[in-house]
N, C-alpha and C positions, 0 to 999 in steps of 0.2 A: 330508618335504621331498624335491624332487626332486632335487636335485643337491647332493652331500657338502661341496664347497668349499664351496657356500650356507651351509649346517648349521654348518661350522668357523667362515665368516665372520660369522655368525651370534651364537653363543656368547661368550660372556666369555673372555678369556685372564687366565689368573694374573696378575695385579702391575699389570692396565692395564686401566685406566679406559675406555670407550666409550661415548660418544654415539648413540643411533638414533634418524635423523632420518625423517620418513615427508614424504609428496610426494603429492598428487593432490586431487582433486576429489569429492567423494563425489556432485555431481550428475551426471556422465559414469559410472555403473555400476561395471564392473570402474577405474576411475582412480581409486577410492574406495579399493581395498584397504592403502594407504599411512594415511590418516586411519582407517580398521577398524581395525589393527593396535596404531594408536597409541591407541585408545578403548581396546581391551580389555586394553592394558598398562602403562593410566595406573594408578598406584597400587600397583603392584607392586613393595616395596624393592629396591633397589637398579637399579633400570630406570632409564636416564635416560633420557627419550624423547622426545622436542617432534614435534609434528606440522605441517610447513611448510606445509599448503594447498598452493597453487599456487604459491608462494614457495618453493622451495628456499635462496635467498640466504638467506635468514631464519639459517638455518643456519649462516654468520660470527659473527655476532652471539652466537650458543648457543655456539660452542667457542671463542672467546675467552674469553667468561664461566668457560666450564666446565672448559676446558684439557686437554678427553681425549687419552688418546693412540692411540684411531683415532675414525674418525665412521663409522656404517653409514648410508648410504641405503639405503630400501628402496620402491619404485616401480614401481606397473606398466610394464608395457614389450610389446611386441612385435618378438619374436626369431624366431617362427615357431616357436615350439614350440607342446606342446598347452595349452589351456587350464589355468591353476594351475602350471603348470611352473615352478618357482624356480628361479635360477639366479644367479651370480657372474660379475658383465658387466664384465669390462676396462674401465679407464676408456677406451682407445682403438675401442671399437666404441660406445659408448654414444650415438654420435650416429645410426650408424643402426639400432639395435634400440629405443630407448626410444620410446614414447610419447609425444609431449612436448607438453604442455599450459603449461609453463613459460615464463617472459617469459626469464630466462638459459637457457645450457646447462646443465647439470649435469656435467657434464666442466671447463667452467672454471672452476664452485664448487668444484669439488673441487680443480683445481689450487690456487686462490684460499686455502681454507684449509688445505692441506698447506704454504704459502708461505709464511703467517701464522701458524701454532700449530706446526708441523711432524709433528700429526696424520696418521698412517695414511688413507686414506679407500677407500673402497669402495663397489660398488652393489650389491644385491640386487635384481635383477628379476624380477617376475612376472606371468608372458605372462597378457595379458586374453583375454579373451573376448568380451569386447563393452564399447563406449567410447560407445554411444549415449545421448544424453538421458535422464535416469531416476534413483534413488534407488536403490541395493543393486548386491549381490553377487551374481555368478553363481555357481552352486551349487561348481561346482570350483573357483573362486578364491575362495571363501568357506573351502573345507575347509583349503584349502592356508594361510589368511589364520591360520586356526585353528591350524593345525599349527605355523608359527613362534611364536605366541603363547606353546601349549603350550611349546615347545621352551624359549622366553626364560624361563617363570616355572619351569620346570624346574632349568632350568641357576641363575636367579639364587635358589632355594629351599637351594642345598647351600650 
């Protein structure tokens, strides 16, 4: 992964439950990697993981249910980094680095259920490559898509 605070924000912390909620479109290309993520981490114990589609709000709904005590988004975005770049997006920039294919913000989701569960929340972004019409993954944000995956069934394995 490319950025260390991704990697921590990433990971399970001792004693605290987290939700990872994924976001995107798997017909726009790289906007896919959100729904990727969440395919290849369903099933994995102790992962809780919902895939929002293009619905992020969805995601109220999951951590009331679920009561974690942070929620990870994870979403592509464009921050201007390179292609697969991961990274830990303030919730206060996330209006102009994401992506946003979203009918809400994703910044007042997250206020929304930090207000309501009193849930941690967080973004993970990872810069596209291409958002054009189409099915799959470009090759670098696939590897990268990969490498969190690894990282989740890593960490949720001990």
């Amino acid at each position: 992964m490319s950025d260390s605070s991704a990697q921590q924000a990433l990971l399970p912390q001792q004693g605290r439950t987290a939700l990872y909620v994924t976001v995107g479109n798997p017909l726009r290309s790289d906007d896919g990697v959100g729904p990727y993520i969440a395919a290849k981490a369903a099933g994995v114990p102790g992962i809780l993981i919902r895939d929002a589609g293009e619905r992020p709000e969805r995601a109220l709904d999951w951590a009331l249910e679920l009561c974690p005590d942070r929620v990870v988004f994870v979403d592509a975005a464009d921050f201007g980094g390179r292609p697969g770049e991961v990274r830990l997006l303030p919730a206060d920039c996330l209006e102009q680095t994401t992506f946003s294919t979203h009918r809400l913000p994703l910044p007042a989701i997250m206020d929304w259920i930090g207000e309501e569960t009193g849930a941690e929340c967080l973004c993970i972004g990872i810069q596209l490559g291409s958002a054009t019409l189409g099915e799959g993954l470009t090759p670098s944000v696939q590897r990268s898509a990969d490498r969190m995956v690894g990282c989740l069934t890593a960490a949720f394995a001990l």
